[in-house]
N, C-alpha and C positions, 0 to 999 in steps of 0.2 A: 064642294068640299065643306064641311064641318069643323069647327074647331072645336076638341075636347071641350074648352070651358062654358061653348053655346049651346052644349045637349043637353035638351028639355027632361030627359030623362037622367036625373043624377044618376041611379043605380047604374044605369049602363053605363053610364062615363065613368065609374068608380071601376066598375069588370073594363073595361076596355083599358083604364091606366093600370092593371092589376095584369092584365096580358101584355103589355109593354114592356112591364117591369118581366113579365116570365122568357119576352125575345130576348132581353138586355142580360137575361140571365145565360138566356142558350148560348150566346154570339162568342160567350167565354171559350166552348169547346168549341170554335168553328178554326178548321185546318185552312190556314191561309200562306203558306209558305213563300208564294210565290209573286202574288199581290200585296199580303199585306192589309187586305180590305176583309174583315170579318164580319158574317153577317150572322143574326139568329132571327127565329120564323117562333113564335107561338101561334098556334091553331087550338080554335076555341071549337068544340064539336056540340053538337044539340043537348047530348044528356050532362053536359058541365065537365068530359077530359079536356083536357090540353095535351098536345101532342107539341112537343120541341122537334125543330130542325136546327141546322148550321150547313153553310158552305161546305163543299169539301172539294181544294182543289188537285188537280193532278199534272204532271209534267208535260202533258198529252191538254193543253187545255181542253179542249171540245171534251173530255174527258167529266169537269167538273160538272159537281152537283150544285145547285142552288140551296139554301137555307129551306124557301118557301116550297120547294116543291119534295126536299128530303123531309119536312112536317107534314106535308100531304100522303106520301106514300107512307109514312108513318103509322098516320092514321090508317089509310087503308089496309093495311096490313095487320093493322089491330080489329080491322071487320068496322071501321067508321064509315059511313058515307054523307053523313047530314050535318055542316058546317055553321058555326056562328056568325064568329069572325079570325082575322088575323092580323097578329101586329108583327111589323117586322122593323127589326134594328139594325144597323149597319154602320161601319166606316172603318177607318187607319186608324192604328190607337187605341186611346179614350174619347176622339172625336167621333160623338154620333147625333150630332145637333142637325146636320146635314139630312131631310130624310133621303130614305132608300129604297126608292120605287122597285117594285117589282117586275124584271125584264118581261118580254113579250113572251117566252115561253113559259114564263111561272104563271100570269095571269091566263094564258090560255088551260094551261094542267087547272088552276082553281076553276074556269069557267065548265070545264065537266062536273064538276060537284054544286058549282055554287052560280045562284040565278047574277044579276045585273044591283042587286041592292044589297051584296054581301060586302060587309065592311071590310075596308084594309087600313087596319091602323100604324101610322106613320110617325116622325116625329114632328111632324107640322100637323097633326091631326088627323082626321077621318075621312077617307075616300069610298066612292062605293066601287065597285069591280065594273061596275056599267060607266062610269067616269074614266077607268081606268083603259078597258077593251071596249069601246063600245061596240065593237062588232068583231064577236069570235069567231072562229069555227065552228060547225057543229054538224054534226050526219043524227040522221033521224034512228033512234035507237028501239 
């Protein structure tokens, strides 16, 4: 892990708290009626979109959508497939000091699109996806 304030490259540490701030923005629209726990996902894509996600939950838990993986289909849907990074936000409240790792099926959904050194930005700082899953699934495509 990395901590924003030890990235040798300021530029990226400036885009990477600049995509925190755009999860921190999404997490506002995330439908959490039943938890209570809202999250938001910004996804940073190669040529500079950002695609927002948010939670979305349903009475049918198994039902809900995650933040991270509703910004991925996002993106794909907008015809993206080559990823930066992502920061994701989360918690109860205004409490999002707590970070909010991404469950085992958001980082497998990011592990299709994104190698082992794709960043997930958090709010204790920067993990890579290979820290995260080190060993995903994958079938030979």
């Amino acid at each position: 892990m990395k901590n924003l304030d030890s990235f040798h490259n300021e530029i990226m540490a400036a885009k990477f708290e600049a995509l925190y701030k755009e999860a921190e923005e999404a997490r506002k629209n995330a439908y959490a009626p039943y938890s209570g726990f809202q999250v938001g996902a910004a996804l940073l894509t190669d040529n500079g979109s950002i695609y927002r996600g948010v939670n979305v939950e349903n009475a049918s838990y198994p039902l809900t959508n995650c933040a991270e993986r509703s910004a991925v289909f996002a993106a794909v849907s907008g015809g993206e497939r080559h990823f930066t990074a992502i920061a994701i936000c989360g918690g109860k409240g205004t409490d999002t000091k707590v970070p909010c790792y991404p469950c085992g099926a958001c980082r497998q959904v990011l592990s299709e699109f994104c190698g082992k050194d794709f960043p997930v930005i958090l709010s204790d700082g920067v993990y890579t996806l290979g820290e995260l899953l080190p060993y995903s699934f994958q079938l030979e495509k």
